[in-house]
N, C-alpha and C positions, 0 to 999 in steps of 0.2 A: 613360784608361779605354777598355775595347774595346766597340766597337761592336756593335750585336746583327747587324751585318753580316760583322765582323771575326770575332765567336765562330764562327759559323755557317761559316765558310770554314776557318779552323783545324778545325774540325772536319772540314767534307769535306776537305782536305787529308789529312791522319790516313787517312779513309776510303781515298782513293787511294792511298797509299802502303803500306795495310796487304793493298788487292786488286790492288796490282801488275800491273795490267794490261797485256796484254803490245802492244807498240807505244805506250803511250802513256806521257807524263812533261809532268809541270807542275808550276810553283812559282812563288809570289808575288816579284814583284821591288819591294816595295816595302811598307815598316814596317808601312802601316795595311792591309795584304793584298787592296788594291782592284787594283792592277796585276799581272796574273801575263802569264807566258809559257809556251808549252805545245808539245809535239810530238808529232808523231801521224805513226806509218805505216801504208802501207796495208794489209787484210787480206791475212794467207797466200792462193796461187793467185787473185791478180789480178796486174792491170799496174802495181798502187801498190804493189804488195807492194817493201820495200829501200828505200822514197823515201819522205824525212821532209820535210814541212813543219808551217813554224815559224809558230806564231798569236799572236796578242796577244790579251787577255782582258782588259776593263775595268767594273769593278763598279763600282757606285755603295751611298751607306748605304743605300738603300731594296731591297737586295738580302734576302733572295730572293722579294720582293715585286714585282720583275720583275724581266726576261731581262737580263743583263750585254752588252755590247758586244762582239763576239767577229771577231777579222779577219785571216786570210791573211796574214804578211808574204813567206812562199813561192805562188805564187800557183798553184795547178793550173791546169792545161788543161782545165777543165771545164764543163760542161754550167750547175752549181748553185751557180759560183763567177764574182763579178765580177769580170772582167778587169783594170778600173782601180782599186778600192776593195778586191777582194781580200773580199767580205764576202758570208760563204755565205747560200744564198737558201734557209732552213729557218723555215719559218712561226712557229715559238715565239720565234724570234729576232728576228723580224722586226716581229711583232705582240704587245704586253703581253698580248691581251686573249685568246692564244691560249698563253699562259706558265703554267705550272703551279707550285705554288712547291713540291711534290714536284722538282720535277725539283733536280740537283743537277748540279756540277761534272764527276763521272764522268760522267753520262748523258749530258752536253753534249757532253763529249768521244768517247765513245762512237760518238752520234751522227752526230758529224762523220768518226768513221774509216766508217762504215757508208757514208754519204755517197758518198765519194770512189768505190765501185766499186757504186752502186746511186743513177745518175744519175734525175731526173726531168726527162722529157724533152716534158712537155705547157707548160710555160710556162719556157723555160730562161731565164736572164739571161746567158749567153755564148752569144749566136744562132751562133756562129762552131761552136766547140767541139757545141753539139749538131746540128747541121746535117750538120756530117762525121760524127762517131759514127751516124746515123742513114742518112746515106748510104753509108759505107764505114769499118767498122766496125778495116780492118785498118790502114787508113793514120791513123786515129786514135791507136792503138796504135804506131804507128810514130813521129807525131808526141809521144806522149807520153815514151817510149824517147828522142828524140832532144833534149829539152827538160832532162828532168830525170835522165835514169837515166846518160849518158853523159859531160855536163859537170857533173853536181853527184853525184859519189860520193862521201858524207857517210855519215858514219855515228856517231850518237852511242850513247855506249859508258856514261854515267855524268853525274846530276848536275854536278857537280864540270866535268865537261869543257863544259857548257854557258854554265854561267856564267863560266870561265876563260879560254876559246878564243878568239882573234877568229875562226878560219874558220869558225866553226859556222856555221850555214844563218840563224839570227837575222839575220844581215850581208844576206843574200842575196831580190833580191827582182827579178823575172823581166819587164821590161816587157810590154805587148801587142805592140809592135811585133817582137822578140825570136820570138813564138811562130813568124814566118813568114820568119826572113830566111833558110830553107833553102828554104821554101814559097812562091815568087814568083807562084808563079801562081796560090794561092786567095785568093780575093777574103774583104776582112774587110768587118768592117759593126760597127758600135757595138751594144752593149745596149741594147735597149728597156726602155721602163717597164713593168712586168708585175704582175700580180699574185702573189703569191707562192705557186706549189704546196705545198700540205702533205710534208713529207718523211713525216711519220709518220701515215699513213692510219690506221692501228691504233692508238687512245689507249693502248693497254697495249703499244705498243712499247718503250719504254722499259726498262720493268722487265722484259719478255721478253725483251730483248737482253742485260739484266743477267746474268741466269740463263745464257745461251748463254757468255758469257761467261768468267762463273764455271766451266762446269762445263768449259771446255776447259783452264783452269787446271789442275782439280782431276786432270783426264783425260788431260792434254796430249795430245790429240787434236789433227787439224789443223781445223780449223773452216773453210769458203768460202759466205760471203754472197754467193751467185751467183743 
């Protein structure tokens, strides 16, 4: 018998595949639909824009009664992304008590593409990654270019090819030490414990980013969350 968890996910599933949203694909890898995997690229007119990373998504039955487990197994260079754990520093995710149970599947993902080119840089958990971006904004860029855009030109094309493929980026997972063996001379440092910055200052971000969304579907306009 399906879970009121289980329902609830087929159901957003449906949702996603019926608003085809563009850079993003996710599907359950697992019968009772707690285990999914997911891909997200970056928005048009950024530096993520062509680079897909691959997330793992772990629900529990008490879902959508709280935030699912959600983690990096491509791991950005970022600011809002832990280096070792790969597990983005987005307050709903982080904290139950800050978890909506509006919020859905899409919005998660959503969020996370939002993420990648709309860093918070008051409390980062990769001190590395926002340290440069705030100092020198082009050799960030550079370094991100040099990480993922040069040795990992992936490009998924179809369901089917995700789950079939061994090369797909799911294989693929980027140490820390990796982000600097071109970079010898900037000095690393470990994540601190932090608090976790709000990504979405705006409670109605969510559903406002839906909209934006949608209408660039509707418009195929280009969109830039800059």
């Amino acid at each position: 018998m399906c879970s009121r968890a289980c329902f609830l996910l087929r159901r957003e599933f449906q949702e996603l595949k019926e608003n085809n949203y563009v850079g993003i694909i996710a599907f359950p890898v697992s019968e009772d639909m707690m285990e999914w995997e997911a891909d997200i690229e970056g928005l048009q007119n950024t530096i993520w824009h062509g680079i897909y990373f691959q997330l793992a998504i772990n629900f529990t039955s008490e879902y959508n009664l709280v935030p699912p487990v959600v983690t990096f197994k491509t791991i950005p260079f970022h600011p809002n992304v832990d280096q070792y754990t790969g597990r983005p520093c987005i307050d709903f995710l982080d904290n139950f008590h800050h978890w909506n149970s509006s919020y859905t599947l899409s919005s998660i993902l959503l969020t996370l593409q939002a993420m990648l080119s709309n860093p918070v840089l008051n409390n980062p958990v990769n001190l590395e990654a926002a340290r440069i971006l705030i100092e020198d904004e082009s050799t960030y860029r550079l370094i991100v270019e040099k990480l993922f855009r040069e040795p990992l030109q992936l490009k998924v094309d179809s369901y089917e090819l995700l789950k079939d493929s061994d090369k797909c980026i799911r294989s693929i997972k980027i140490p820390f030490d990796d982000y600097y063996k071109t970079w010898s001379e900037i000095a690393t440092s470990k994540a601190a414990e932090c608090y976790r910055t709000p990504l979405l200052e705006d409670p109605s971000f969510i559903r406002q980013y839906n909209q934006w969304k949608r209408m660039q579907l509707k418009h195929n306009e280009e969109w830039d969350l800059k």
